[in-house]
N, C-alpha and C positions, 0 to 999 in steps of 0.2 A: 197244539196251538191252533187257535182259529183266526182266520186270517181274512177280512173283508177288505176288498180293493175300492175305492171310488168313493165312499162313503160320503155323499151329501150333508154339508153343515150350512143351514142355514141362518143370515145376519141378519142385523138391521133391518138394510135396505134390500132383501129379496135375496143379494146374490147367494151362490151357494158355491163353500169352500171344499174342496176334494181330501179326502181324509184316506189314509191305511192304517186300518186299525190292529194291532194285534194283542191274542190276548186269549187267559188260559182256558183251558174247558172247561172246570170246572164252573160250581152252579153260583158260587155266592162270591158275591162282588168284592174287587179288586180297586186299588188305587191306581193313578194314571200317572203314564211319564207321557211329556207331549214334547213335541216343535210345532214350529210354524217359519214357514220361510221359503226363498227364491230360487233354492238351488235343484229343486226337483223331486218330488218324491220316488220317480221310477228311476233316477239315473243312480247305477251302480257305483260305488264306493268305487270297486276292483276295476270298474272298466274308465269311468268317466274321470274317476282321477288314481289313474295307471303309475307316476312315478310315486308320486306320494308312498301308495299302498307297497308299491315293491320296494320301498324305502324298510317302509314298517316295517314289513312282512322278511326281509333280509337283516334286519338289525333284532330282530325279535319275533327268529322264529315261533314260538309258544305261545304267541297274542291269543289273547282272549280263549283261553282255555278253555273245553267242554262244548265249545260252541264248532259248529260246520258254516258259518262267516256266511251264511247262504242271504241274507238279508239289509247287508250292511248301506247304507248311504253316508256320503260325508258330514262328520262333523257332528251325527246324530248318535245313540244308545245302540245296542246290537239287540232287537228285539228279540232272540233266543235266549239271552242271558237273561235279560230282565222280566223275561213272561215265564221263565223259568224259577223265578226270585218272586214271583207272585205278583205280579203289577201288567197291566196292560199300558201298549206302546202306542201312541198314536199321532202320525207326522203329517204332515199338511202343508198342500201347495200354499203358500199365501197369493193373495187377490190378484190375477194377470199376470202369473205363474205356474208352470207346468202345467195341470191337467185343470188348477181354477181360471175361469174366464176375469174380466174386467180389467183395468186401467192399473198397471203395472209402477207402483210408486212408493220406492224401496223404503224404509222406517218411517215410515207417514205417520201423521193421526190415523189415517183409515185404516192403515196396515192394524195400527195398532189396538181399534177398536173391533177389528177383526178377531184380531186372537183375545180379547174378551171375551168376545160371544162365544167362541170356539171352546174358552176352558170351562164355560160356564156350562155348553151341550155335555162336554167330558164328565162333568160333576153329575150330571142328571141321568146319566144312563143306566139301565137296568145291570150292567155288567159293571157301575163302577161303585164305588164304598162313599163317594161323592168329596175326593181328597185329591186333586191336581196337584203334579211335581212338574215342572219344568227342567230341563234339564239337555245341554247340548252345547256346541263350541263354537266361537265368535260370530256370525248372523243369528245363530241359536243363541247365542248370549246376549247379543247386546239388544233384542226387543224384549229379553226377561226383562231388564230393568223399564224399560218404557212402558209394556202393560203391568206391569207392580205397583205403577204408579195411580194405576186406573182402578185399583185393589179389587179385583175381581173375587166374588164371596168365595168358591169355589178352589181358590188360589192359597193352597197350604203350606209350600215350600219351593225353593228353586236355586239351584244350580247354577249359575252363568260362569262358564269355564272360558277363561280367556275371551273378555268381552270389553269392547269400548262402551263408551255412555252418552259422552259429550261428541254431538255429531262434527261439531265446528272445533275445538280443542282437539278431542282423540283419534279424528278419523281424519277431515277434509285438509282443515288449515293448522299447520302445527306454527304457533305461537306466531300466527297472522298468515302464515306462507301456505298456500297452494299445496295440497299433496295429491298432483295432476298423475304419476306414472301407474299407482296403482290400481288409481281410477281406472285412470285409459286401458289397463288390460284386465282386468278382473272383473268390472262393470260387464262387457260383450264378453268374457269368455263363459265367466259362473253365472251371469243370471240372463242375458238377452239370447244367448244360446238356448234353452231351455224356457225364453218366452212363449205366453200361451199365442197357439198357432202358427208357430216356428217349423215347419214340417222338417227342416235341417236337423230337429234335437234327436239326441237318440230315442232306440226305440228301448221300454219298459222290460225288461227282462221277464220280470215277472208276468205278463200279461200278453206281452206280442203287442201291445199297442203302443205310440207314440207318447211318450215320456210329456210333450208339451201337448195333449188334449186331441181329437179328433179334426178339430177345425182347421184348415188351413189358409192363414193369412199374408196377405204379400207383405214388404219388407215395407213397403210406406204406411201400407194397415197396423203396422205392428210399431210402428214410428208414433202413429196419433193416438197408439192406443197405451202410449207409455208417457208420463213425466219426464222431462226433460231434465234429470239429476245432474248430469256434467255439465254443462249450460250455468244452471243454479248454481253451481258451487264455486265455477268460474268467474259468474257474473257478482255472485253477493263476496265482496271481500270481508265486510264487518258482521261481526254477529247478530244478525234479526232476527225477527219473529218467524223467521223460516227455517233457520237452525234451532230457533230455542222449540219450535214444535217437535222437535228429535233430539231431544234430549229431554231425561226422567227431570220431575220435581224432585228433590230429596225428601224432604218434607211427607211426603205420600207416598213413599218405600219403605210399608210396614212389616211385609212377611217376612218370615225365618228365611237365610240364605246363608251359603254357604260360596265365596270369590274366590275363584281359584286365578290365579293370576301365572303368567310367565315372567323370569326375571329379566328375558333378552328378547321382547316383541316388540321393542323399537320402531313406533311411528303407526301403531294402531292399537292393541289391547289394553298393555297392563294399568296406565293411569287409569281407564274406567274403573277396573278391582280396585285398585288400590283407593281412589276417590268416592266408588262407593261403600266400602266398608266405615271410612272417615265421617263420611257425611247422611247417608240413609237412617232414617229413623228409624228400623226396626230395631226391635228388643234383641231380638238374639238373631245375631249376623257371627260370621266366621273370614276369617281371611286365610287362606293358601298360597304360598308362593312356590314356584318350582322353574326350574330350569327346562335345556330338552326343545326339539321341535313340536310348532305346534298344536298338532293332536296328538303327541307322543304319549303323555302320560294322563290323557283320560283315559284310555285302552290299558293301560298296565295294571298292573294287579292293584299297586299302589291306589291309583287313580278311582278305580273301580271298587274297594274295600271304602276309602269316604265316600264315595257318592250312595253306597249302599248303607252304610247304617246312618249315614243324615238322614234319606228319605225313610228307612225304615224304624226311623225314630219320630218324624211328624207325617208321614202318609199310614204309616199302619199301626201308630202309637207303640212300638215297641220300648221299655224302657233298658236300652242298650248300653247309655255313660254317655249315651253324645252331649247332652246337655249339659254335661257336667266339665267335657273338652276346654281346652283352654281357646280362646279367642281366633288365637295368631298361630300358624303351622309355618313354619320355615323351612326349606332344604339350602342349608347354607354351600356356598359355592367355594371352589378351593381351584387355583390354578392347575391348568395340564392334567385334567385328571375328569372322570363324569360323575367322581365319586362327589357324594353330595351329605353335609351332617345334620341330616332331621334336629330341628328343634322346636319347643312349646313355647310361644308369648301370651301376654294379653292384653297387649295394646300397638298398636301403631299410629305413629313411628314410634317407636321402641319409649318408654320414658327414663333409662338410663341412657341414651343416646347422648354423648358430649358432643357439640357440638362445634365444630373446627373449623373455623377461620382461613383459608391455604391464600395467602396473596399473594396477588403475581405482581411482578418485578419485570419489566420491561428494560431495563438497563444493563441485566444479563440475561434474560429469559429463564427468571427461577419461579418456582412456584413454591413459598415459602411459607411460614406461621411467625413472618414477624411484620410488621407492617414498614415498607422499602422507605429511609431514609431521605432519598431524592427523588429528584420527578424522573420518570422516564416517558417515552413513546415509542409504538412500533405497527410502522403501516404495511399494511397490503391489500393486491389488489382483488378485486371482491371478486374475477373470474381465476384467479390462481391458487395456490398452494392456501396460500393464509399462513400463520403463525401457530407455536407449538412453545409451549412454558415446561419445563420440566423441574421434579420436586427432587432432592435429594434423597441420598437410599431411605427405605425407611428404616430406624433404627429396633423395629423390634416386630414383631407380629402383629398386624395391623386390620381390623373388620368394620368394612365400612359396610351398611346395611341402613337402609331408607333412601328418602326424598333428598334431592342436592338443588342448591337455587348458583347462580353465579351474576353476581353484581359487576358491572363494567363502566367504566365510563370512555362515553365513542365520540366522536368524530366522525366525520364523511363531508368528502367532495363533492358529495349530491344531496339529493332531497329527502334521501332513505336511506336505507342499509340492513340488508337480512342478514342474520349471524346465525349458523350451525355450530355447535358446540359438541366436543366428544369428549369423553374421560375416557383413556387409557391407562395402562400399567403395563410395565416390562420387568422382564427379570436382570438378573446381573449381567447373565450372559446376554443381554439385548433380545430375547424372545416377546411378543408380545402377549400379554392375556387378555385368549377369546375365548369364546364360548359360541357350540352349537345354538342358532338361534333357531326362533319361530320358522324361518323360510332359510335367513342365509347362515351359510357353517363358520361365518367368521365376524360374530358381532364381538364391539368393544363395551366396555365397562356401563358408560350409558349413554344418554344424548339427551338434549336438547335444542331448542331453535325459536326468534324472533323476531319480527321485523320491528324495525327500531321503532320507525310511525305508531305500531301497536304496544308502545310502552305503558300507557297509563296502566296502575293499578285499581282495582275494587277493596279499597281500606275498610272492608268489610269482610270478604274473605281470603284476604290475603296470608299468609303466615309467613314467617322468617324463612323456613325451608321451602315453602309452596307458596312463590308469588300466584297473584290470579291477574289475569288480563282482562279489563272488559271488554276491547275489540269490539268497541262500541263509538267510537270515534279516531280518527287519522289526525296524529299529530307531527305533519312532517318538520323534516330538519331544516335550520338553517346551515348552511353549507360552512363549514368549518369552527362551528360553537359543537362546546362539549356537554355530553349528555348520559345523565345518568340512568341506567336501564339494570332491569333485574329480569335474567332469565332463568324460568324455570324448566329442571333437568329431571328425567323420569328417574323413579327407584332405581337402585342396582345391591346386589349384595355382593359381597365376596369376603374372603380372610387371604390378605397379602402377605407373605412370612417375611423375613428380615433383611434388608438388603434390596430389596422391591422398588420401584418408582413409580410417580405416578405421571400422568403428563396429561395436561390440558390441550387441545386442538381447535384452534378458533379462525372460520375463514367465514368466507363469504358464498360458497354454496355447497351441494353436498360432501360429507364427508367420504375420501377414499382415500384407499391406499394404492402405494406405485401399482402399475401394471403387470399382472402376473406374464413373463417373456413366453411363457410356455403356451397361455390360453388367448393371451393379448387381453385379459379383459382385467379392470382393476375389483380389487377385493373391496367394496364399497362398507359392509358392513351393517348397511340397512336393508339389505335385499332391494324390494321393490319399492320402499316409500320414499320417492324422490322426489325434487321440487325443481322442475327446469322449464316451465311452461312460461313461455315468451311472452304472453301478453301480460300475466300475474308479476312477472320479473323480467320488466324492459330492462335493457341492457342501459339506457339511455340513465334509468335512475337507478338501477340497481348492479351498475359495473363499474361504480365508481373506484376510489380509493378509500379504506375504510383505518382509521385510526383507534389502540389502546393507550389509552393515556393510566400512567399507573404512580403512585409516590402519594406523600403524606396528603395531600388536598387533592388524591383519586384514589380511595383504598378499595380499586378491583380487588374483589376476593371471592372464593369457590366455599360454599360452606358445606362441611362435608361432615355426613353424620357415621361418625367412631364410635367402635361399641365397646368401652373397656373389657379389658380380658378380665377373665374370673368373675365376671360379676352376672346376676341374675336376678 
C-alpha cells in the first residue's frame, strides 16, 4: 500500500485542502473511496475516540477481519480493507480543519464546493480509473448529499451511512425547537478541538506532527477565523436562506446511492435516509434500515459486504446482481432480543402498509381505533411529567414499520407550546421495549416534536403520514383557543406479539424516564439531542399550561403504519 501524507488539493479560490491518500501499488488505475470533513484526518479512531472503539472492539471482538486496524479514523472506510479490495482511499481535512488552513464553516456552500473540486482532482489522477465513491458516517454523510447536488462529473456513486440532510428539520430545530445540547458539546469537542491551529489537538500518529497543521493560533485567532454556527442557529428560529444553503435540492440528487439509515438515531440521521430515498431524483437509489449503535454496522461484515458490491458494481463496473436488488433492505426489530429479520422491499413506505388511525381518548387516557364518543381534556404542566394515553393489549402480532404523523388539537395558557412526543410499548409483564440506540442504550419506539407557532403546513409536500412544516413564519397562539396541529414522528419498525401495548407520551419538554436510584441520572432515551436552551424556550412562553382536547369535534389521532401479516 502506498501511502502519501499532506497531499495538496487545490480549489477555486487558491486554498489548498490536506488529503491522505491511500492506495495500491500496483500500475493501473483504481477507483476512489473519499471523505471530506472536520474531524481530523491525523486524529486516531483508537485514541481520539477511546470509548466508542472499546465499545466496538469488546462487543465484537473480530471487527474487521484481515485487517491490523493500523489506519482507522472516525466514521471513515479502514484503508487496509479497501486498498486491499482494489480502490484507493482518500480523506481530507475540509477548509479550516486539521491540517487545511482557512475560515472554518461547518456544511457551508464553500465546504461544499470544496469537496467538488476535491472529487473532481480524485477523478483525474494518474492512479485513479476517474470513478469517485463516497462513502462514510454521519459528517461523511450528510455533505454526500449536499455536493450530489452540485453533480460533480466525476461523482459515480455514494454511500451516506447514517446521514441527516435537512440542516434546520434533521439536525438544529426539530419541528421548530432548538437542538442546543448536542450542539454545545459536539460542536468544541469533534471539531474546534482539531481546529486548524489549535496547538491543544492531538498529535498525528502517523507522522509526529500536530493533527491541526503547524501553525499555531491563539484562542481569539481561531475565534475570527471560524463562523459563528451556534450563534446562527440560535439566532435564526424560522427556516432561511441560511439553513436552506445546507440543505441538498432533491431535484439535483442524480447519482446512484445507496441510504443506509438507523431505526433508533432519534434527533439527528435517519429522517435525511429515509427523506432522501423518497424524494432524490436519482434513478437507481437503494434504502437500508438497521438497528445497532451508530457506527456498529458499517464495520461488520454485514455492513461491509453492501458497501462493497454497490461500489463494485458502479466504480469498477462489476456485473454482481446489485442492480438487480430490490430497492428497500429491512432488518426488522423484535422485542428483548438483537436478533433482527432481514427483509426485501421496493418501495417506501411500504405500499401494503394499512394505515391506522389510534385515537386518544382523554376521558380515560385510552389510545384506541375508535373515534371517543364525548369530548374529553387533559392538561399539564409544560415543565413536568405531561401526559401518557395507553392502547389495549394488542390482540394479535402486530408490525408497525414506517413514517407515524400525530394530529392533536391544543390549547395553552400562553403564547406557544412545544410538544415532545414518544411512542412506547410494554409487554404484559410491564417491561418496556427499547432498543440499543445510535449513542443512548435505551431508546423508545420513536419521537417526534413541535412548536405549536411552527404549525403551518406546505400543501405541497405534505403527505398524511409526513406532515411538512414550512417554519417559514410564527403563528402564535391565542391563550386558550384550540388548535389543530399535525406533528410529524420519525420511522420506527418493530413486530409486537400478542398481548403488547402501545402508549403515547406527550409533555412539554424532553422526554425521560424516572431516575435511575442507582446512577441518579434519568434514562432519557434521546441521548444527547436535547432542547432546554433558555433563551429558544423562555419559561415565560413556554412553561405554560398546555391542553389535549380529544372527542368527536377533536379527533386527536396517532396514525400508525401496520403491516399485515402474511402479506408481500
Amino acid at each position: 500500500m502506498i501511502i502519501e501524507r499532506d497531499v495538496p488539493i487545490v480549489v477555486d479560490d487558491g486554498l489548498e485542502l490536506m488529503a491522505d491518500v491511500f492506495r495500491p501499488g500496483q500500475t493501473h488505475p483504481v477507483p476512489v473511496i473519499m471523505t471530506l470533513g472536520p474531524y481530523g484526518k491525523g486524529v486516531r479512531y483508537q485514541e481520539g475516540y477511546k470509548a466508542s472503539w472499546e465499545w466496538m472492539s469488546a462487543r465484537h471482538p473480530d471487527l474487521l477481519a484481515g485487517s491490523e486496524k493500523q489506519y482507522l479514523t472516525w466514521e471513515t472506510v479502514d484503508p487496509e480493507i479497501w486498498v486491499g479490495w482494489g480502490y484507493a482511499v482518500v480523506r481530507i481535512d475540509s477548509r479550516g480543519a486539521g491540517r487545511t488552513s482557512g475560515k472554518l464553516d461547518i456544511l457551508s456552500p464553500r465546504e461544499t464546493l470544496d469537496y467538488f473540486h476535491a472529487i473532481e482532482w480524485a477523478g483525474t489522477q494518474p492512479w485513479s480509473n476517474g470513478k469517485v465513491g463516497l462513502n462514510g458516517i454521519s459528517y461523511y454523510a450528510i455533505n454526500q448529499w449536499h455536493v450530489a447536488a452540485l453533480q460533480p462529473p466525476h461523482l459515480a456513486a455514494m454511500i451516506p451511512w447514517e446521514g441527516a440532510a435537512d440542516f434546520y428539520r434533521d439536525f438544529v430545530r426539530h419541528g421548530g425547537i432548538l437542538s442546543n445540547k448536542f450542539l454545545e458539546t459536539w460542536y468544541p469537542r469533534q471539531i474546534l478541538s482539531v481546529q486548524h491551529g489549535n496547538a491543544a489537538a492531538p498529535v498525528d500518529p502517523w507522522t509526529g506532527e500536530r493533527s491541526s497543521g503547524g501553525l499555531k493560533q491563539s484562542e481569539r485567532n481561531r475565534a475570527d477565523n471560524r463562523a459563528h454556527t451556534l450563534d446562527n442557529v440560535r439566532a435564526r428560529e424560522l427556516d432561511d436562506e441560511w439553513y436552506r444553503s445546507r440543505a441538498p435540492d432533491w431535484e439535483k440528487v442524480k447519482v446512484p446511492f445507496l441510504s443506509s439509515a438507523n431505526w433508533a438515531g432519534f434527533g439527528l440521521h435517519p429522517r435525511g435516509n429515509f427523506e432522501a430515498f423518497m424524494n432524490a431524483a436519482s434513478a437507481e437509489k437503494w434504502l437500508e434500515a438497521h438497528p445497532g449503535r451508530h457506527e456498529e454496522w458499517f464495520y461488520l461484515p454485514y455492513g461491509m459486504d453492501l458497501q462493497k458490491r454497490f461500489f463494485d458494481c458502479y466504480l469498477k463496473g462489476i456485473d454482481n446482481g446489485w442492480r438487480e436488488e430490490d430497492r428497500v433492505m429491512l432488518n426488522v426489530r423484535h422485542p428483548f432480543t438483537d436478533d433482527v429479520t432481514p427483509r426485501k422491499e421496493n418501495e417506501w413506505p411500504l405500499s401494503r402498509t394499512k394505515w391506522t388511525p389510534a385515537y386518544l381518548d382523554t376521558t380515560d387516557m385510552n389510545l384506541g381505533y375508535a373515534t371517543p364518543r364525548k369530548y374529553g381534556s387533559a392538561t399539564f404542566n409544560a415543565d413536568g411529567e405531561g401526559i401518557w394515553l395507553e392502547s389495549a393489549p394488542l390482540p394479535e402480532a402486530t408490525e408497525i414499520t414506517g413514517p407515524l404523523s400525530l394530529k392533536l388539537f391544543v390549547s395553552s395558557t400562553t403564547s406557544d407550546a412545544d410538544l415532545f412526543v414518544t411512542l412506547q410499548a410494554f409487554s404484559p409483564d410491564g417491561r418496556e421495549v427499547d432498543f440499543q440506540g445510535t449513542v443512548d442504550p435505551r431508546t423508545p419506539l420513536a419521537q417526534g416534536w413541535l412548536r405549536a407557532s411552527h404549525r403551518k403546513l406546505c400543501p405541497l409536500r405534505s403527505l398524511p403520514y409526513r406532515p411538512f412544516h414550512t417554519h417559514d413564519e410564527k403563528l402564535p397562539l391565542v391563550p386558550g383557543e384550540i388548535y389543530e396541529i399535525d406533528v410529524e414522528i420519525w420511522p420506527t419498525c418493530v413486530v409486537l406479539p400478542e398481548g403488547f401495548r402501545l402508549r403515547l407520551d406527550i409533555r412539554g419538554k424532553d422526554f425521560a424516564r424516572p431516575v435511575d436510584l442507582r446512577s441518579g441520572t434519568p434514562h432519557r432515551g434521546s441521548g444527547p439531542w436535547l432542547h432546554d436552551d433558555p433563551i429558544d424556550r423562555c419559561p415565560a412562553i413556554f412553561g405554560g399550561s398546555t391542553t389535549i382536547h380529544t372527542g368527536p369535534a377533536y379527533p386527536s389521532r396517532l396514525l400508525l403504519p401496520i403491516i399485515p401479516a402474511g402479506e408481500a
